[in-house]
N, C-alpha and C positions, 0 to 999 in steps of 0.2 A: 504494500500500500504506500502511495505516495503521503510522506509526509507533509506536506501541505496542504493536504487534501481530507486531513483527520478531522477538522470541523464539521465536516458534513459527511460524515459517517452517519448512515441509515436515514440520509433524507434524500429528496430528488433535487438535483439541479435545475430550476425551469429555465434558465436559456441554454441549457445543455438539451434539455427534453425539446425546446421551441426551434432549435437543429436540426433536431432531428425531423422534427415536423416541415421542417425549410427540403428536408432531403428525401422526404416523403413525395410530396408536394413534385418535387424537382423531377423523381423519376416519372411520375405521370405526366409530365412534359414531354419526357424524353421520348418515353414509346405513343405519345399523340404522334410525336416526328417521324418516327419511325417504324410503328406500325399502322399509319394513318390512311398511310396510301396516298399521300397529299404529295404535292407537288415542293417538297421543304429541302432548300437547296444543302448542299452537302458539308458548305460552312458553318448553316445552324443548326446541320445536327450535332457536328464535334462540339458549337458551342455550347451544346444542351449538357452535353457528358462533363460538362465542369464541377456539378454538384452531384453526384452518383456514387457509384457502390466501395470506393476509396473513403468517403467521407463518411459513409455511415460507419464503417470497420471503426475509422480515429476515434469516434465519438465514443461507439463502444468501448475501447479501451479508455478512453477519455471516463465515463463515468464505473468502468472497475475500478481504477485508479482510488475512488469514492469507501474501496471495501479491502480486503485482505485476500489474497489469492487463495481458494478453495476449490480443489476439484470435484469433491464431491455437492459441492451448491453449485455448481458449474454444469455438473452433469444431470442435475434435477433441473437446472434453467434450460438444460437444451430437449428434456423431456417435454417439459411443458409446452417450449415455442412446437414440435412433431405432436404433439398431441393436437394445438391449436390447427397446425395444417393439415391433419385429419379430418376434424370437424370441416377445414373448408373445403377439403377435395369432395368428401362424401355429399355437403349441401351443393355446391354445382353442380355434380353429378345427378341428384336431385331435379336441377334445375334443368338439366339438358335433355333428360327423361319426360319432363313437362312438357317440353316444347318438342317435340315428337308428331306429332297429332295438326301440329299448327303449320299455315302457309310456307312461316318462316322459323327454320329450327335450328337447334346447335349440337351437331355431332357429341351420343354419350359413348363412355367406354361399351363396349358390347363382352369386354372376355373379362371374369373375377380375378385371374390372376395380373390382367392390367393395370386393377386397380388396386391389388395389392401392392406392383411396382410402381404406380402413384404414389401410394404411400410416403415410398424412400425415396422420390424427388428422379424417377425414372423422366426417359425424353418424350415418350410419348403420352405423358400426362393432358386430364383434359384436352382432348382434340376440340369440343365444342367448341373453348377460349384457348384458343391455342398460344398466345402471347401469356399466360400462364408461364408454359414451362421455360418460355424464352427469358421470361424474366426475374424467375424464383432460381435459375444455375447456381448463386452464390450462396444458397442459403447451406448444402453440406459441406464447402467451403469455409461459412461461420462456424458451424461446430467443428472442424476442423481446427481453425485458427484459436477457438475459446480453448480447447480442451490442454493442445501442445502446449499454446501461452500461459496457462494456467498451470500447468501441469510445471512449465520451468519454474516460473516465478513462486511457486510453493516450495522448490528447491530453493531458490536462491532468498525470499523469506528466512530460512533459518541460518543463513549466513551474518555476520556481523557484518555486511553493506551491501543489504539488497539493492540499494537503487542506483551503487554502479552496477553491480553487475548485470540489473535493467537495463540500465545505461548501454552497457557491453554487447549486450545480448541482440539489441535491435540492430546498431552497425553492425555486427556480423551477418543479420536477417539481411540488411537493406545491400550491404557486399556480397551476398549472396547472390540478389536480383540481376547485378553485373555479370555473375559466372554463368548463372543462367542463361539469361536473355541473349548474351552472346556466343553462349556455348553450343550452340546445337540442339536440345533439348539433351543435356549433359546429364540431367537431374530427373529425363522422362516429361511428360504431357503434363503432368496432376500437382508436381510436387513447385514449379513455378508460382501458380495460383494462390499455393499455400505461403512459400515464404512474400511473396508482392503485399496480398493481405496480411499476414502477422505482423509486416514491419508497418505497415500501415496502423496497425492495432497496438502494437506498442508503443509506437510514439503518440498514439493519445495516451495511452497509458502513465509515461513518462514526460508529457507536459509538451511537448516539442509545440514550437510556435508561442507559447504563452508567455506575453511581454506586457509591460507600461509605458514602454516607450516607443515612440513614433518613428527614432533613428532606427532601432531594430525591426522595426516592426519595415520599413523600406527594406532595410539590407535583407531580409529575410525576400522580401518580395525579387527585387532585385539578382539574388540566387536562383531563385524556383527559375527564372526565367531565365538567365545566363544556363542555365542546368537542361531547361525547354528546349531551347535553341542550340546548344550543342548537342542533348541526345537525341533531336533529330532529326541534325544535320548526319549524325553517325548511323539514325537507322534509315535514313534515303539510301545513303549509300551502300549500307550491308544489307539490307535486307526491302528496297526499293519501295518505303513504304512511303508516300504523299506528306509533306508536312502538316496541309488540313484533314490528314485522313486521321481521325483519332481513333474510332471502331476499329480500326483495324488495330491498331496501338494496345488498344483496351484489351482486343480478346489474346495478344499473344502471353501475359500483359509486360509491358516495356517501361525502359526508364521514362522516355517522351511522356506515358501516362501516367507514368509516377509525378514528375515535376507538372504537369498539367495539371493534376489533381492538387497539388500542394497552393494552389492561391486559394482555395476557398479554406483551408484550415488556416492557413497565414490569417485573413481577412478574419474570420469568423472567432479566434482567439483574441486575436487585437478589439474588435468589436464588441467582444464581452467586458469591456470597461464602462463601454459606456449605458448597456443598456440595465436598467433598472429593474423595471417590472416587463417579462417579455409577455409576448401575447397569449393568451391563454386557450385561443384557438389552435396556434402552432403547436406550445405544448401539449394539449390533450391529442392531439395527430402526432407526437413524437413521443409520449407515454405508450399508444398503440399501433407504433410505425409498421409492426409486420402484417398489422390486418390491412394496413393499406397498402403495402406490399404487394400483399395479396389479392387483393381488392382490383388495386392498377390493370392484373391482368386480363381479367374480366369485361371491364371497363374498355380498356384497348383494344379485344378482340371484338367486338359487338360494334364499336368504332371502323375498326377494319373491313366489316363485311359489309358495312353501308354507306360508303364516304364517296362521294363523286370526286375524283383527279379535276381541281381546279385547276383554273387557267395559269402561267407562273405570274402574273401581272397582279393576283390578287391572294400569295400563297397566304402570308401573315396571318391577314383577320381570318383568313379561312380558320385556319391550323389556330390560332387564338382562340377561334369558337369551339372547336374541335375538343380543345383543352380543357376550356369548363364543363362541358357538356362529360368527358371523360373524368374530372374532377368530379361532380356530381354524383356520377354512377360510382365511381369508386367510395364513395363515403357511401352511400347508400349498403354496398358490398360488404364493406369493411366493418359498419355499423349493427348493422344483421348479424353479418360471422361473430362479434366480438360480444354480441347481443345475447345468439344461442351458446356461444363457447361456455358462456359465464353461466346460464341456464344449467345448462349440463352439467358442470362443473360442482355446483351445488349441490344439482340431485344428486350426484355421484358421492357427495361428502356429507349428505346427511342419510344415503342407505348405506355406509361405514359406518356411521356414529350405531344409527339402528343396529348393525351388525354388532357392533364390539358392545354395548349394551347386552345384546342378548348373552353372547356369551359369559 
């Protein structure tokens, strides 16, 4: 646990929570662009990817940093988030059995062991809303990243100086991305994702970015970008990727998306000085960010199979409308999921209570 951070031990941070609702929020942007079918040039979709799945990791480690590394509360936190996705595969699935019968429907699973590989975050999840599975990839990645990150830093907790070896730990993550990204898949397909996000995750964890000062808070800016602009300059040329192509950057994933991703945590630390009381709307969508997560994809795919390809003369407010209209539904989604999750959830803990009673 970071020691500056002990004052708010067992409370919520709400401009930490109103972040995350900023990056909630930000991905149902992204996949309006992107799965809209809109005519949204290919500048503002990389610029849509500036607040995305980088930023939720920091945050994450950002409000562990709040507690003491526990793998086993770790590994109850990642039951619970599988259990929540449960509840939401099976309610679409639901939903896409409904609409069966209707003019206009959305493809359900038809095979039970599909949906059992739904379950564990398989590709062919939900075909109805197929921008689902496109856009839940990162979530066995997160438990991935909680469990090793946790798992060191309970070592390094019993050390007389955890938070170098915090410290330690993430430059060796973040020097790692380097052997990779330019190694050839040195390290394999799977194991890149992991360290890119962990080091992502630990440096919220270990404070990275958090200044009062406005000189640092530039030179910090001032890096990310000297950092942008050489890695890539270096991945045109090794591996011929487009300066403006981020997507492509994101999915190998590359330094270029590393320092690309680092202006909004730069901003978003510096930023935390001055805001007071954040909004309590962002909050309560960044207390529940994975239902809207979830939600998003829903949302995006029902967007997808009715959107008419505007003219490019008028893409903006298109795609603008596109946005709230897919804002909407995904609160609607998300609210419901988080609505029945909690239903459930209850009945399930007062026929225990019933139970251990009886016996």
């Amino acid at each position: 646990m970071n020691g500056k951070n002990e004052g708010l031990v067992g409370k919520r941070n709400p401009y930490l929570d109103a972040c995350r609702g900023v990056a909630a929020i930000s991905v149902i942007a992204i996949h309006t662009a992107f799965y809209g079918y809109l005519f949204v040039p290919d500048w503002f979709k990389s610029l849509t990817l500036l607040i995305d799945v980088p930023f939720f990791f920091y945050l994450s480690g950002w409000a562990s940093s709040y507690r003491r590394p526990d793998v086993i509360k770790t590994g109850k936190s990642i039951l619970r988030i599988w259990a929540q996705w449960i509840v939401f595969i099976i309610l679409i699935e639901i939903l896409c059995l409904l609409t069966v019968k209707l003019p206009y429907s959305y493809s359900p699973l038809t095979d039970f062991s599909d949906l059992l590989k739904s379950f564990l975050f398989a590709d062919n999840m939900a075909p109805g809303f197929y921008v689902v599975g496109s856009s839940t990839w990162f979530i066995p990645y997160f438990f991935g990243v909680l469990l090793l990150n946790n798992a060191v830093l309970t070592i390094f907790n019993r050390s007389s100086r955890p938070e170098e070896y915090a410290k330690a730990y993430t430059i060796f993550l973040f020097l790692s991305i380097i052997w990779v990204g330019f190694g050839d898949y040195f390290f394999g397909l799977d194991v890149p994702f992991i360290l890119f996000y962990g080091t992502i995750w630990m440096m919220g964890y270990i404070g990275f970015a958090k200044t009062k000062r406005f000189s640092s808070f530039i030179l910090a800016i001032l890096v990310a970008l000297a950092g942008l602009i050489l890695s890539a300059y270096v991945d045109y040329h090794l591996n011929s990727v487009e300066f403006l192509d981020m997507q492509t950057s994101k999915c190998l994933p590359s330094l270029k998306y590393f320092f690309f991703s680092l202006f909004v945590i730069i901003i978003s630390r510096y930023v935390e000085n001055f805001v007071k009381k954040p909004s309590r709307i962002l909050a309560h969508i960044g207390e529940n960010a994975l239902y809207y997560f979830f939600g998003q994809g829903v949302g995006s795919s029902i967007l997808s199979h009715n959107l008419i390809k505007p003219l490019s003369m008028i893409w903006f407010p298109v795609w603008f409308i596109a946005f709230l209209i897919n804002l909407i539904l995904t609160v609607i989604v998300a609210e419901s999921t988080r609505f029945i999750y909690r239903r459930i959830k209850l009945l399930v803990l007062n026929i225990y209570e019933k139970t251990r009673r009886i016996e």
